[in-house]
Structure formats: structure tokens, C-alpha cells
C-alpha positions in Angstrom: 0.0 0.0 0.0 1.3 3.3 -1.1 1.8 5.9 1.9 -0.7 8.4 -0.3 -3.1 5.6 -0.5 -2.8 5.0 3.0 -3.0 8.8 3.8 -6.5 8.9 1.6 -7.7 6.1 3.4 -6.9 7.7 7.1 -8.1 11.7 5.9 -11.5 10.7 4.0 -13.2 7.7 6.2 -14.1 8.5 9.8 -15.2 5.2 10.7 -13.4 3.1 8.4 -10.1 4.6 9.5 -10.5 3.3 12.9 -11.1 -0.8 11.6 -7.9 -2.4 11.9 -8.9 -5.8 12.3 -12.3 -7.1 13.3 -12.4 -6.7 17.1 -13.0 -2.7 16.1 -16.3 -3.6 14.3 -17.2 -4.4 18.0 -16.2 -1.5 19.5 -18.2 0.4 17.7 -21.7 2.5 18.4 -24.4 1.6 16.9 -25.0 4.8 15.3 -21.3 4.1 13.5 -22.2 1.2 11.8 -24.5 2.9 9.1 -21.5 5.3 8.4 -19.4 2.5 8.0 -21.5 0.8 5.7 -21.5 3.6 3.4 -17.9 4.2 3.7 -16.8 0.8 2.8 -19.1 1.2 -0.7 -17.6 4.3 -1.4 -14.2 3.2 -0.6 -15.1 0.0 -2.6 -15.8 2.0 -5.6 -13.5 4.2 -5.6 -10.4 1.4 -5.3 -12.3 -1.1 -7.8 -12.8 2.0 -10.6 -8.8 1.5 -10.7 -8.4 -2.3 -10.6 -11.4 -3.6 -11.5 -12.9 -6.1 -9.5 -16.1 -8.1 -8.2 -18.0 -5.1 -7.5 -21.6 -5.9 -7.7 -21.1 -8.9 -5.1 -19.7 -7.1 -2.6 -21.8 -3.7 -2.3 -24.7 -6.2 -2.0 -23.1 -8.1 1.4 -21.4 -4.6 3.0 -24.5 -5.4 5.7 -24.6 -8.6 6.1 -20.3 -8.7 6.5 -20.3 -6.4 8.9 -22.9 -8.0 11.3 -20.9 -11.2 11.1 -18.0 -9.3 12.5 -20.5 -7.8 14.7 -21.4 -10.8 16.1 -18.8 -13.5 15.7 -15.4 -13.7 16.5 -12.8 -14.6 13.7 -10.5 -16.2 13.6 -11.6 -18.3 16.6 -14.8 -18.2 14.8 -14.9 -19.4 10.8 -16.6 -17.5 8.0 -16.6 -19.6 5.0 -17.6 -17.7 1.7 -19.4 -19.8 -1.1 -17.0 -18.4 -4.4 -14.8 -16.2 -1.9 -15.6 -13.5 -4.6 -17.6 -11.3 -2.4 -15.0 -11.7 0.3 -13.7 -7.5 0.1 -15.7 -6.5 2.8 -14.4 -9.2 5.3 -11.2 -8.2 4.1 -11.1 -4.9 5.0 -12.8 -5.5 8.6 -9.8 -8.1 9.2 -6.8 -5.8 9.1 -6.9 -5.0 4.8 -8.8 -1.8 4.3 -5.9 -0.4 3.5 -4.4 -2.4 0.8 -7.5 -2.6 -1.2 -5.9 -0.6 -3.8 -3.6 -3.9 -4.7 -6.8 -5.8 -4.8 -5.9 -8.4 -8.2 -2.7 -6.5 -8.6 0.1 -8.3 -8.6 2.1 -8.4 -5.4 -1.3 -7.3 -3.3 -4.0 -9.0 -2.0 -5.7 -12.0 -4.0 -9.5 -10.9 -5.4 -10.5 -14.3 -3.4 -10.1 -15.2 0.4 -6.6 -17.3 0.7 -5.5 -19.4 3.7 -2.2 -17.9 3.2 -3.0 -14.5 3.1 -4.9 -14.0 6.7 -5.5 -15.9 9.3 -9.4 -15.3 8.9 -9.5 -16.5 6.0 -10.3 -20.2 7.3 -10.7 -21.5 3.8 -9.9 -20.6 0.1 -12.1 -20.8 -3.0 -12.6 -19.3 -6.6 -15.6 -21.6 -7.9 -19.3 -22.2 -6.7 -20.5 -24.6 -4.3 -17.4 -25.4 -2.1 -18.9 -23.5 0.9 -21.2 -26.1 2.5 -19.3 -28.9 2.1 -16.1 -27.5 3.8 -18.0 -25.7 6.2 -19.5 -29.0 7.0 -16.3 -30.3 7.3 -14.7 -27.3 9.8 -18.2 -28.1 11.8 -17.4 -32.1 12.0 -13.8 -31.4 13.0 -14.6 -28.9 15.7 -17.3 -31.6 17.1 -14.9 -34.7 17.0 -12.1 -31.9 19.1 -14.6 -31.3 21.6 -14.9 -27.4 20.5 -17.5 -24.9 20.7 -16.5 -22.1 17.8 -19.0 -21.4 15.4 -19.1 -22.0 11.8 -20.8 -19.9 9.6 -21.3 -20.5 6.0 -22.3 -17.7 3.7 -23.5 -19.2 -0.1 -25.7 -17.2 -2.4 -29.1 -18.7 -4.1 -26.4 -19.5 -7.2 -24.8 -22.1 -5.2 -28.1 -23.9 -4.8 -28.0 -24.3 -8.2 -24.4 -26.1 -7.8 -24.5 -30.0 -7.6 -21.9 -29.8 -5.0 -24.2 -27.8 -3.1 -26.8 -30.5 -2.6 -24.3 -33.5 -2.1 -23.3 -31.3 1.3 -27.1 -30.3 2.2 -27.9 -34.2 2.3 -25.4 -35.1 4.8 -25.2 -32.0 7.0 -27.7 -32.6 9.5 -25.9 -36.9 9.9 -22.4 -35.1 10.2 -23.1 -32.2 12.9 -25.2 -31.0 15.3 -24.2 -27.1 14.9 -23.8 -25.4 11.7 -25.1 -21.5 10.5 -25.9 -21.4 6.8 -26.9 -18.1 5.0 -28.6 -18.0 2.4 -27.5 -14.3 0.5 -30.6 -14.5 -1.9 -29.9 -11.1 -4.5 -31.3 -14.1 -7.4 -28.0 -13.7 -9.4 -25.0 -15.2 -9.9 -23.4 -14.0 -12.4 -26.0 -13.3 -14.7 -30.0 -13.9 -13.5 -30.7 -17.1 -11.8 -32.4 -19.7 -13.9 -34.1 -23.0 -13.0 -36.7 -24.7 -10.3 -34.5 -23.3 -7.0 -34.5 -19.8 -8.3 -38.0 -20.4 -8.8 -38.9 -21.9 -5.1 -36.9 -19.1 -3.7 -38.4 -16.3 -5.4 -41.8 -17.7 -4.4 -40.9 -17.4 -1.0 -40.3 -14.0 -1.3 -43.4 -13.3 -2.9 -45.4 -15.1 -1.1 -48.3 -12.9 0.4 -48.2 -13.8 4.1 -44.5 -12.1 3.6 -45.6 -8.8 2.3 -44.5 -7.0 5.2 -41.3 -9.1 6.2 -39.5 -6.2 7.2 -42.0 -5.5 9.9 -42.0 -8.7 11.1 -38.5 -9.1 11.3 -38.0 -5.9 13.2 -40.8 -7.2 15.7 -39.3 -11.2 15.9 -35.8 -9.2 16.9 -37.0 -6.8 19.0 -39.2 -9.7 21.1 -35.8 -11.7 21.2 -33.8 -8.6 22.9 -29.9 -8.7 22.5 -29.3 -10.4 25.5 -32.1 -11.9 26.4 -32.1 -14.5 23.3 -30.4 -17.4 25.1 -32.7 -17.3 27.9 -35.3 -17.2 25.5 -34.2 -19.4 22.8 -36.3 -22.3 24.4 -39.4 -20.4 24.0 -38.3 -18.9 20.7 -40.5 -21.8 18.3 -43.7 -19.6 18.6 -42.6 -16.6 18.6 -40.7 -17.5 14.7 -43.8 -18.3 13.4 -44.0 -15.0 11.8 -40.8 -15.5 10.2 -41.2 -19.5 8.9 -42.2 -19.4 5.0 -43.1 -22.2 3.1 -39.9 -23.8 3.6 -40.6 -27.6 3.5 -37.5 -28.4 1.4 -34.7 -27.0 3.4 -36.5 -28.2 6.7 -36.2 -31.9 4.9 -32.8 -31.6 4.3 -32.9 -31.2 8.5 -32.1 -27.2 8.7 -33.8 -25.5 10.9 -35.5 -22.4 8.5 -35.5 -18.8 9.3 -36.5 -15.8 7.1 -36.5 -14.2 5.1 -35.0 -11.1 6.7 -33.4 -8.0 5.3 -30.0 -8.2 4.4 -29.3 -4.3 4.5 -30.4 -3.6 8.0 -27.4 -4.4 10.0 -29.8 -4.5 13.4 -31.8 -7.0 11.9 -28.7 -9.6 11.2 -27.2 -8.8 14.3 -29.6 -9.6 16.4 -31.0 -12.7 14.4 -27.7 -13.9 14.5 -26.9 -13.6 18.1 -30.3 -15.5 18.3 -28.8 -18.3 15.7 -25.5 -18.6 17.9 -28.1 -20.3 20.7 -29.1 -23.1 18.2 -27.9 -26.4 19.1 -28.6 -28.1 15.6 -28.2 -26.6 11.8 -29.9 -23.6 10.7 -30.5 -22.0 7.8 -30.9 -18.0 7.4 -32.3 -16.5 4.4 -31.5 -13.1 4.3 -32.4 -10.9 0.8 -29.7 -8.4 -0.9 -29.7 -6.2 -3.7 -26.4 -6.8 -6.0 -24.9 -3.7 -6.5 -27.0 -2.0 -3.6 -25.9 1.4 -2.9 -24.3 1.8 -6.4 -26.7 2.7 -9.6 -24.6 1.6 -12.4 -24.3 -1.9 -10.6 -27.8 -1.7 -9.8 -28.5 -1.2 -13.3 -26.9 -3.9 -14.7 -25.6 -6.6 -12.3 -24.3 -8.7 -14.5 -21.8 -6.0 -16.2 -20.5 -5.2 -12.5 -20.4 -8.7 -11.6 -16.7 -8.6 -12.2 -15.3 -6.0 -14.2 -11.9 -4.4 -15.6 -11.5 -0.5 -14.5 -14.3 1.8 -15.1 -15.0 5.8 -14.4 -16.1 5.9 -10.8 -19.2 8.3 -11.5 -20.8 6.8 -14.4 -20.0 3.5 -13.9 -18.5 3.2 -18.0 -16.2 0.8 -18.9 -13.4 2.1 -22.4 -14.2 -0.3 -24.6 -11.3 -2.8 -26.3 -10.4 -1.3 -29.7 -10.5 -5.0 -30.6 -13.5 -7.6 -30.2 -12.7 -10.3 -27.7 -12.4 -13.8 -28.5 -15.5 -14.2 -26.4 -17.8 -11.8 -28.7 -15.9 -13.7 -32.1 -17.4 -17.1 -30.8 -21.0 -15.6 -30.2 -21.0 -13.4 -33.6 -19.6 -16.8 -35.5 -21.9 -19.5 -33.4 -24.9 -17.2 -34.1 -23.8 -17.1 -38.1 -23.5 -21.0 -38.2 -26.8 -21.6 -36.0 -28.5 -19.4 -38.8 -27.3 -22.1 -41.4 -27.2 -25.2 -39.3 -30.8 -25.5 -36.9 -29.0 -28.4 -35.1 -27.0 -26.4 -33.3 -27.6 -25.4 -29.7 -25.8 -23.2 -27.0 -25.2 -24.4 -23.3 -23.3 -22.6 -20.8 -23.3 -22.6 -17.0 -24.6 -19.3 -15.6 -22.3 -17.3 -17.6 -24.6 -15.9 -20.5 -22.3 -12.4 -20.9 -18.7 -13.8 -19.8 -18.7 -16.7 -23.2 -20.5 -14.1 -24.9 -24.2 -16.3 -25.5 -26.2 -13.5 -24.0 -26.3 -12.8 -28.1 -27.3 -16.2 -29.2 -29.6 -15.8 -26.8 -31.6 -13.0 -27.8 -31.5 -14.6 -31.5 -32.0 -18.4 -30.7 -33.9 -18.7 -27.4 -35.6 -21.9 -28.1 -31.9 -23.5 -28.8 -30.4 -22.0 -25.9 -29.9 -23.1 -23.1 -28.3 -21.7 -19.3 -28.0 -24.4 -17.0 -26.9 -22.8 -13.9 -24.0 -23.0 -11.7 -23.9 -27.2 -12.9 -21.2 -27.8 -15.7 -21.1 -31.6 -15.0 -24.9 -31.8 -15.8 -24.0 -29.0 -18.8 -21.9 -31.7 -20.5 -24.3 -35.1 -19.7 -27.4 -32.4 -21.2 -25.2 -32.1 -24.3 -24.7 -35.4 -24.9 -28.6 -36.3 -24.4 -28.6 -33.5 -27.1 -26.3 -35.2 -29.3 -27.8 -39.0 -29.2 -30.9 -37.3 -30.7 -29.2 -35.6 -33.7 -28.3 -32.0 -32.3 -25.0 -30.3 -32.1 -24.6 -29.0 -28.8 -21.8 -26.5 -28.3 -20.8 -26.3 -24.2 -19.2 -23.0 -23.9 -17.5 -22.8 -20.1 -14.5 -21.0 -18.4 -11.7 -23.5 -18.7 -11.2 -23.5 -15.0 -14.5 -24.7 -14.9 -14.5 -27.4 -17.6 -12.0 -28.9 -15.3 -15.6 -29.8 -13.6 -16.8 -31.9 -16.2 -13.8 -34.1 -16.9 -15.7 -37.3 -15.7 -18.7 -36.6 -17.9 -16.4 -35.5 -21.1 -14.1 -38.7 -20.6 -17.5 -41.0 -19.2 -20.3 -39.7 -21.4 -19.3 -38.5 -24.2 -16.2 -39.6 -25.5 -17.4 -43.1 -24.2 -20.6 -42.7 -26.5 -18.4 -41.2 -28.9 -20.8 -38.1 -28.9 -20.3 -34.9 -31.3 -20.7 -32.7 -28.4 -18.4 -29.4 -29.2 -16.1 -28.0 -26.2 -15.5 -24.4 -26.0 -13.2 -23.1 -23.2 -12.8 -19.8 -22.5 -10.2 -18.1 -20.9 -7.6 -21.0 -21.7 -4.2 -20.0 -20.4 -3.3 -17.4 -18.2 -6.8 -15.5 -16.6 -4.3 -12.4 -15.0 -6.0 -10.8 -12.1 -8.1 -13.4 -11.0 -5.7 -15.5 -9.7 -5.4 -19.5 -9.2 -8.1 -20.3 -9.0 -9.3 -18.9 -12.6 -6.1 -19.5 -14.6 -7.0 -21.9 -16.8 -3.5 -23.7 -17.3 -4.5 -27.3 -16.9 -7.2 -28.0 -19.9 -4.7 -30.0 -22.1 -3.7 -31.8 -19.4 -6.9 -33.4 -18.6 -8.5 -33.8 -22.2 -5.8 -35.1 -24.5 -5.4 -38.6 -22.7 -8.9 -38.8 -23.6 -9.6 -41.8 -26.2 -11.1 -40.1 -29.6 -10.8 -36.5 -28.7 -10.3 -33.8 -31.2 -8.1 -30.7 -29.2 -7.0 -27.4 -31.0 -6.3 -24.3 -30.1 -6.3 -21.1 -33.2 -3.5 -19.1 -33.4 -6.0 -15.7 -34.4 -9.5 -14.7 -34.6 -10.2 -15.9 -38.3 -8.5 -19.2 -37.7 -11.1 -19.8 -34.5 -13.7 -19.1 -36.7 -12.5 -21.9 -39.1 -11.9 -24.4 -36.3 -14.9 -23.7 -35.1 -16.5 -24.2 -37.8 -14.5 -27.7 -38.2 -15.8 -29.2 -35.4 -19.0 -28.3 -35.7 -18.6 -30.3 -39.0 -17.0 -33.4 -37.9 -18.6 -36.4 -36.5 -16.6 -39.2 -33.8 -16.9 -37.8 -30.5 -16.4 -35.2 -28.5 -14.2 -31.8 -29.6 -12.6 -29.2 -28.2 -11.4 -25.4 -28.7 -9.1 -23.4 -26.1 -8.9 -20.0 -26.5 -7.4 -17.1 -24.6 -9.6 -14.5 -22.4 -9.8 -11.3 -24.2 -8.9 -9.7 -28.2 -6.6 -11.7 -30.2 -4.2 -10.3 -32.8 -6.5 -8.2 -35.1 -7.2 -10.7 -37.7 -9.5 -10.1 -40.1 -12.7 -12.3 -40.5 -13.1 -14.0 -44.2 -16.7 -13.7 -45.2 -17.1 -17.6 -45.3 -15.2 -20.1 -42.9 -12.9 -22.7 -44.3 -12.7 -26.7 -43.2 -9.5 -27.1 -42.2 -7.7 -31.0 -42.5 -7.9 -32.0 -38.8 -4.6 -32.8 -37.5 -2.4 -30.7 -40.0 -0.3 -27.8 -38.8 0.4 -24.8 -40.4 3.8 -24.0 -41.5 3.7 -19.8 -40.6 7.9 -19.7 -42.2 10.5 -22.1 -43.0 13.9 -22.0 -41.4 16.9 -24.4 -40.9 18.6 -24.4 -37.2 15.2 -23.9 -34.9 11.6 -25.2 -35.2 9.3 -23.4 -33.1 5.6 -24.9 -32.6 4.2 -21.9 -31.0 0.2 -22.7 -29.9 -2.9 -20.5 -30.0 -1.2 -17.1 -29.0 1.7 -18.0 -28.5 2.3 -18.5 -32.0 2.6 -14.8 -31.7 5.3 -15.2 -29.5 6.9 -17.6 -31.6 7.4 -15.0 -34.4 8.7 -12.3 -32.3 11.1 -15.2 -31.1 11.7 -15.9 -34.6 12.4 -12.4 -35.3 15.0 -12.0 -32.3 16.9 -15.1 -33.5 17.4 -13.5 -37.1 18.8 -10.4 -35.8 21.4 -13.2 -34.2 22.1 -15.0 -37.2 19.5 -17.8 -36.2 17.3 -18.9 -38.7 14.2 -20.5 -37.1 11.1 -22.1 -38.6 7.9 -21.3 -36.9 4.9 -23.8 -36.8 1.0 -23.0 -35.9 0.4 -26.7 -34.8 -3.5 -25.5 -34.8 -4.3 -29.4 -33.3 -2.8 -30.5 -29.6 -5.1 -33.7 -30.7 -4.3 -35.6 -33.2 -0.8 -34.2 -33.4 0.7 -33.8 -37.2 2.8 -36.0 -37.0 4.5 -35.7 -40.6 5.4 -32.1 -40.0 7.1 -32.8 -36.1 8.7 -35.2 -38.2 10.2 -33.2 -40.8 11.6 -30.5 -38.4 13.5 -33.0 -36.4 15.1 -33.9 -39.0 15.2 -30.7 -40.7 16.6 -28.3 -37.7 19.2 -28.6 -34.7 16.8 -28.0 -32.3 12.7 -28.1 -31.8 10.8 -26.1 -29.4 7.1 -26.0 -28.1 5.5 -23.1 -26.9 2.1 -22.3 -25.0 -0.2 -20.9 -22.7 -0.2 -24.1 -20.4 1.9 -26.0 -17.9 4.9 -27.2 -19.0 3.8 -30.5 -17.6 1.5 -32.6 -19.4 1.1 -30.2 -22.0 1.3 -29.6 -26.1 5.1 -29.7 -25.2 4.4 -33.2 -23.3 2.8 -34.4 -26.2 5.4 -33.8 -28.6 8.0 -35.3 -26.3 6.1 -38.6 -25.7 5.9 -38.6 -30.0 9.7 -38.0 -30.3 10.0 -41.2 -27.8 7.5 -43.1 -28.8 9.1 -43.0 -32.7 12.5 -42.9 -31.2 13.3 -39.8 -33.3 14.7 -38.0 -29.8 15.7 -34.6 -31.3 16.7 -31.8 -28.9 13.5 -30.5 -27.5 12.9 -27.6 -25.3 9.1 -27.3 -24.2 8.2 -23.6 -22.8 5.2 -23.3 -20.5 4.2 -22.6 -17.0 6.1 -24.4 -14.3 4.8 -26.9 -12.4 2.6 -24.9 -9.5 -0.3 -22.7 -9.3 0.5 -18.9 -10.5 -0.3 -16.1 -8.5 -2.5 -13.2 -10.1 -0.8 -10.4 -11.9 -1.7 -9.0 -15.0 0.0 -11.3 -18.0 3.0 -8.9 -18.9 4.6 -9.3 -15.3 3.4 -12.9 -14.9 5.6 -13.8 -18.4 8.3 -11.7 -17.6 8.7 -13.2 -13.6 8.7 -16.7 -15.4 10.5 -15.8 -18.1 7.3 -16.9 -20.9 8.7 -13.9 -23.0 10.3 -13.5 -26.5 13.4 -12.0 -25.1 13.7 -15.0 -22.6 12.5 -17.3 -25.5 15.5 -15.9 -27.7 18.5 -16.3 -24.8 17.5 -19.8 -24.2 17.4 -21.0 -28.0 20.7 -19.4 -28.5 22.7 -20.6 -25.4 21.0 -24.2 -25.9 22.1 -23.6 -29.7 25.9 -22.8 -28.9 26.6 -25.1 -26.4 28.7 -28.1 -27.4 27.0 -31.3 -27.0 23.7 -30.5 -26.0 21.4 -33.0 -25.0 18.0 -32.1 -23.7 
């Protein structure tokens, strides 16, 4: 944190200058705590406006976060955050208020809860539906050591759409006899909710006996008292009559139901959850937030402020890219070939605007189709899809493919389905971190028996391989491609087929081959170029296919050169570069090889310029290592 960030922190927030770590949230009067609500959104906007960030998600739990702190005591106590996305506001009451400007900057503080970055951050995540399940698991370890903490888990109404999410809700009330769940109901994830549990919830809400919750709620607390709840909690079943709704299916489940309640009056949460403390067996408390509340831009559109890159603090606009993203390509060119082909159909899993389907949507409605937070039941849907004729594309973040893997391996490939793959945000995902790099898809598909894996080198060339796959028949295929614009390519008017399996030969040259993948083929030439000012003449490859590998041209270039190399946006291990290696030993052809990818570990978030440069995934880098390997007697790789 910069001493003039610090300095604006301490000289602009009266309230929120005084949090240093969560026991100050208690310390506190009353009368502070609105005044420290609006605080932390206007410090929250003002930081995010220069970083970017998950702003929507947490203006709408500002409340809600600080009556935790209110109430419970961290880290004795453990908070676990469904997603972890929405976890700025705890940040900032545990000791981080000031470093919010680093927040997704390389070097600051992650844009998800870490264990290793605070010790109240009991657990880590980055994807939906985690929350129950390990806070399940914190609660059954804290019974079986004979401890009396509290474990609090805080999911949105998304995660309820999350397989994962029900798995844990069957087995909570056999595995512990104290457990707080919160239900943060603003009906979005990242776009608007879809399916039968939006649908229950929202019904809930609406319900008529509810009309005037906020009334009742302010009467249930007030008849509890602050104090007075534990003596009163034995009594308590009568008087929450006013608050049960219709709420069959979580009571089933064995979770005690209470709500809904209003998740923007601190008072109200407090005091419900001092109440909920005095529960000896699993509750559930639904609580009802606006995403993006206190903000009108975000209110306006949650989805756009969902998560976001930097934006002008007062309007809320976002500079748009001089180029078109690869994202908006694949939704123009899906749309084009659906227009042509009706078999085609769209799936993603609640992320309409982020793969860009929010336009196929608005063209094709009946042949779209949002699933929810659920990619494994994304995948199995496709292939149902495809034993009946259709061409189902999937379109998912690559970190959340990784999901699906046993319905892509089990189902489809299996059946030998034409179900099409798309993975967004393949290869480095910059300021989100870990958890959202998507460095690992190779890994897990190209074992798979019958797969088709490529990856384009430009925006024209995913057009055409898109456009490939949606022609060819087998099994399942794939297509990896980067988050954001590509290189500028221009569209041709009509795709081309291209011959799966067959590289593209970008320039010939005699000492180096270079098989640079998707954008790093880029990097490649740039490498290429370096080496020639050197005296180096290297050969650049697009490979275009990670599966089935040309063979013929890996071939020729071992033969042809003194030395091969593979680049991409993946791990190192079990990668393209893998791939080519286990060819070269398979055939016994063993030419010098050097594979350049992401080590073997899980990459911090950074923007991708400083990421490349710390692990040396640069041209300049590239260019040093080809020549020293190249004048170095008797290499062997």
C-alpha cells in the first residue's frame, strides 16, 4: 500500500479509519455502523474503478459482512464464503482496508479469500459450491475436538443451483449438530438465476403472508432482545412463526429455516444472529440483498459489474477494447453458423455475458440453453442433445471445464458423442488468480480416447476451427482460447474446413523449429524475429491441433533443424510440449527438444505482462535460451 493511499484512506473515512482488524467492528456504536457501511461502498468503488474487480457482489453483502464481525469472532470463529468473490468487505474488517488498492494486482492482496494470506480467511475458494461442504467439514472437526466455535457459512441462491451444493445439504444434519448457513438471496449469480431453486426461492419471497417481512423481522428481533435471546431461545418456536415461510424443502434436508429477513439492516442480522448462535442443531438463514445495492450503475446492470476491468467511478462506463474479444468472435460466429445449421444449440453454465451467448440468446432462445452454476450436468445435457441428432456446443471458463472431466471422458467420448467443447479463458486468466487461470485443460483432455483438441492461433483461424468441429462427427471436440482480443485478424466472409490434425507451417527455417500454440504462435514470431537479428534462422509452426498431433510435420523438423521447441499458454507438464516429447520417444526420433510453458505450480494473479516476464514466458527470454541451448557443445535435452 502506497503511503498516499494510505494517507486517503486515514483523511476521507471517519469510521473506516478506525477498523484495523475485526475486534473494532465491535467496539463500535451503533449509530457508526450505518456510516461505516457507506464508507466501505464508497471506498469500494473508488479502489475497484482502478483495478477492476467483483463489484456488484460485494456492495450487496457490505451489511450482512459487517454484522458477522459484529457478532462472531474470527479467527476463533470461521466464516466460509461460497465463491470467496464477495469476500472484500471481510477483508477490510480483518486488518486490509488499506491495501484494497492492490486488490488483483500483482504483489497485493488476492481478489478471493486465501488461507495464506490472513489468518481469517479459514478457507480458500474461486468456484461455486465449495462452501457447504467444507463448512460441513470445519463443523465435524470442531465436534470430534470437543470445540465450541462457530461455523458460519455464507452461499448465495447460485450455489443452490451447484451439484456440489446439494451433495453437502444431504449429509449436514448426519455429520453435525451445529452449523449456520446463510442464504444471500440477490437471485443472481453472475447473470439472473435460472431453474426450479431460483424459482422456489423467489416464491418465498413473494409469497403474500410475507408482504410486510421487514416488519416482522424488526418485531421477531426486537421480542428476542440482545441479550435476552439465550434465555429465550427455548421459548423462541412460537414466537418464529412470523418469520417461517413455506420452507418444506430445506427443513427436509434437517435445517432449521429462518427468514426471510433483510440483508441491509445491519440491526436486523445482528440480532438474528446472536439468536442463531443459541441453536444447538443446523440452521438455515435467508436473508435478501440487492447486488450492487448502494451503487446505480451496478444496480442497473448486475451482470456487467459482476466482475469487471477499471471503469469511471461516476458513471460506472467501462473504455471499450479497440478489438473484439475472442469471447464476442465465438458468439457473432456461433450465431452465423446456427443461422445455417438449426442443429446447433448453445449451453453454458450461468455465464450468458462472460462466453458471450447473452447474443445467441436474444437470436435463438428456443436453442439456448443456461444451465446454472452445474457444468457436469451441462456436459451429460449435451450429450442427451447429441444422441438425438443435435450439435450442442458447451461453452465454459476453462477452470471450470475442469468440472466436467468425468462426464467428457464417461459420457461422451465413451458414446463417442459430437458434443463441441468451448473453453474460455484458456491460459493465463491475470488478475483473477489461481483459482481462474485456466492452465491445466490440455492436461486433462488429451489422454482422452477419440478426442479432437486445438487451439487457433488468431480470430479468423477460431472461426475456421470452429467451424470444423462443428462439422465433424466421432466424439467429443474441443477449442481453447485465450480470455480477451486476439491479434487483429481479419474475418473471411465464409469459414474454411480445415484437415484436422495438420499444422500450419507460418515460415521455413533451418537451425530452430518453433511450434508456437494459439497465442503464443505470436510469441513464436517475435522469437523468430530475435533469433534472425542473431544470425539464427528458425522455422515457426501454428500446430492449430494439440489432438491428433501432425505428426508428418514434427517429423520433418526433427530432421530438418538442430533443435525443436514448443510453446504455450499451459503447464509445461502434461502439455502440447508433453505431447510432442512422448511422440519424439515413442518413434525414437529423440531430437533436442525444449518445451516452454508454465512451471509446475499454481500462479499467482498479476496482469500477464509481469506474470511472463517473472517466469521468463517472454520473446526476449525465448530468444537467450534458444541461443545458449544452440551454442553449447554437445547438447542434450
Amino acid at each position: 500500500m502506497s503511503k498516499e493511499s494510505e494517507r486517503y484512506h486515514a483523511d476521507h473515512y471517519s469510521v473506516l479509519s478506525k477498523i484495523r482488524g475485526p475486534l473494532d467492528v465491535k467496539t463500535l456504536e451503533d449509530s457508526e455502523l450505518p456510516l461505516l457501511a457507506k464508507e466501505i461502498r464508497a471506498e469500494l468503488i473508488r479502489s475497484l474503478a482502478q483495478t477492476g474487480g467483483h463489484l456488484g457482489p460485494n456492495l450487496g453483502v457490505v451489511e450482512l459482512t459487517i454484522a458477522l464481525h459484529r457478532v462472531f469472532e474470527t479467527p476463533r470463529d470461521h466464516f466460509v464464503f461460497d465463491v470467496s468473490h464477495q469476500g472484500y468487505v471481510h477483508k477490510m474488517l480483518t486488518g486490509r482496508s488499506t491495501e484494497i488498492d492492490t486488490i488483483r494486482q500483482h504483489g497485493g492482496i488476492n481478489g478471493f479469500l486465501l488461507r495464506s494470506e490472513s489468518e481469517h480467511d479459514c478457507y480458500g475458494a474461486g468456484h461455486a459450491g465449495t462452501a457447504l461442504s467444507a463448512g460441513l467439514g470445519i463443523a465435524a472437526a470442531r465436534d470430534l475436538q470437543g470445540g465450541d466455535e462457530h461455523v458460519v457459512v455464507v452461499a448465495g441462491d447460485a450455489a443452490f443451483t451447484c451439484g456440489v451444493s446439494f451433495e453437502a445439504l444431504n449429509n449436514i444434519s448426519a455429520s453435525t449438530k451445529r452449523l449456520i448457513v446463510v442464504l444471500n438471496d440477490n437471485e443472481w449469480s453472475i447473470a439472473k438465476n435460472v431453474g426450479a431453486m431460483a424459482d422456489y426461492l423467489n416464491r418465498i419471497v413473494a409469497n403474500p403472508s410475507y408482504a410486510h417481512i421487514h416488519e416482522q423481522a424488526a418485531a421477531f428481533v426486537e421480542w428476542i432482545g440482545g441479550k435476552a435471546a439465550r434465555k429465550l431461545a427455548h421459548k423462541a418456536e412460537a414466537g418464529l412463526k412470523n418469520l417461517l415461510a413455506p420452507s418444506v424443502f430445506f427443513e427436509d434436508f434437517g435445517l432449521r429455516y429462518y427468514g426471510p429477513i433483510d440483508g441491509h439492516c445491519i440491526d436486523t442480522l445482528a440480532r438474528t444472529f446472536d439468536f442463531l448462535k443459541t441453536q444447538n442443531e443446523p440452521v438455515l438463514l435467508h436473508v435478501l440483498t440487492k447486488k450492487g445495492n448502494g451503487y446505480a450503475p451496478a444496480l442497473a446492470k448486475p451482470d456487467k459489474f459482476h466482475g469487471l476491468g477499471k471503469f469511471e467511478a461516476k458513471t460506472g462506463a467501462v473504455t471499450p477494447s479497440a478489438l473484439p474479444s475472442y469471447s464476442e468472435i465465438f458468439a457473432k460466429k456461433l450465431g452465423d453458423f446456427a443461422t445455417k445449421d438449426k442443429r446447433i444449440v448453445a449451453i453454458t453454465a450461468a455465464m450468458p455475458t462472460g462466453t458471450g451467448l447473452s447474443k445467441f440468446a436474444e437470436t435463438f432462445p428456443d436453442r439456448y440453453f443456461d444451465v446454472g452454476i452445474a457444468e457436469e450436468h451441462a456436459v451429460i445435457f449435451a450429450c442427451g442433445l447429441a444422441t438425438r441428432g443435435m450439435r450442442p456446443v458447451v461453452a465454459i471458463y476453462s477452470t471450470f471445464m475442469q468440472r466436467a472431466y468425468d462426464m467428457i471422458l464417461h459420457d461422451a467420448a465413451l458414446q463417442s458423442l459430437d458434443v463441441v467443447l468451448c473453453m474460455d479463458r484458456a491460459g493465463l486468466s491475470g488478475d483473477d488468480g489461481p483459482t481462474h487461470h485456466g492452465l491445466f485443460d490440455i492436461g486433462f483432455l488429451r489422454h482422452i480416447p477419440g478426442i479432437v483438441l486445438s487451439q487457433p492461433k488468431d480470430e479468423n483461424e477460431f472461426s475456421d476451427l470452429l467451424w470444423t468441429l462443428l462439422q465433424r462427427t466421432g466424439g467429443p471436440s474441443a477449442i481453447r482460447y485465450p480470455r480477451g482480443p486476439g491479434t487483429g485478424a481479419k474475418l473471411a466472409p465464409s469459414p474454411s474446413t480445415l484437415e484436422i490434425g495438420k499444422a500450419e507451417v507460418v515460415h521455413d527455417g533451418s537451425d530452430v523449429a518453433i511450434f508456437g500454440l494459439g497465442n503464443f504462435c505470436e510469441v513464436a514470431l517475435e522469437t523468430s524475429a530475435l533469433l534472425a537479428a542473431r544470425g539464427i534462422s528458425a522455422a515457426v509452426i501454428n500446430p492449430r491441433w494439440i489432438k491428433p498431433l501432425d505428426t508428418a510435420t514434427l517429423d520433418l523438423f526433427a530432421k530438418k533443424c538442430k533443435l525443436v521447441c514448443t510453446m504455450e499458454d499451459h503447464t509445461a507438464a502434461n502439455g502440447f510440449g508433453s505431447a510432442v516429447l512422448e511422440h519424439y520417444a515413442d518413434t525414437q526420433t529423440s531430437p533436442p527438444l525444449l518445451r516452454f510453458g508454465w512451471p509446475d505450480s499454481f500462479i499467482e494473479h498479476g496482469s500477464a505482462s509481469i506474470l511472463r516476464e517473472k517466469y521468463g514466458l517472454t520473446p526476449e527470454a525465448f530468444a537467450s535460451r534458444i541461443e545458449s541451448f544452440l551454442k553449447t557443445p554437445a547438447t542434450s535435452p
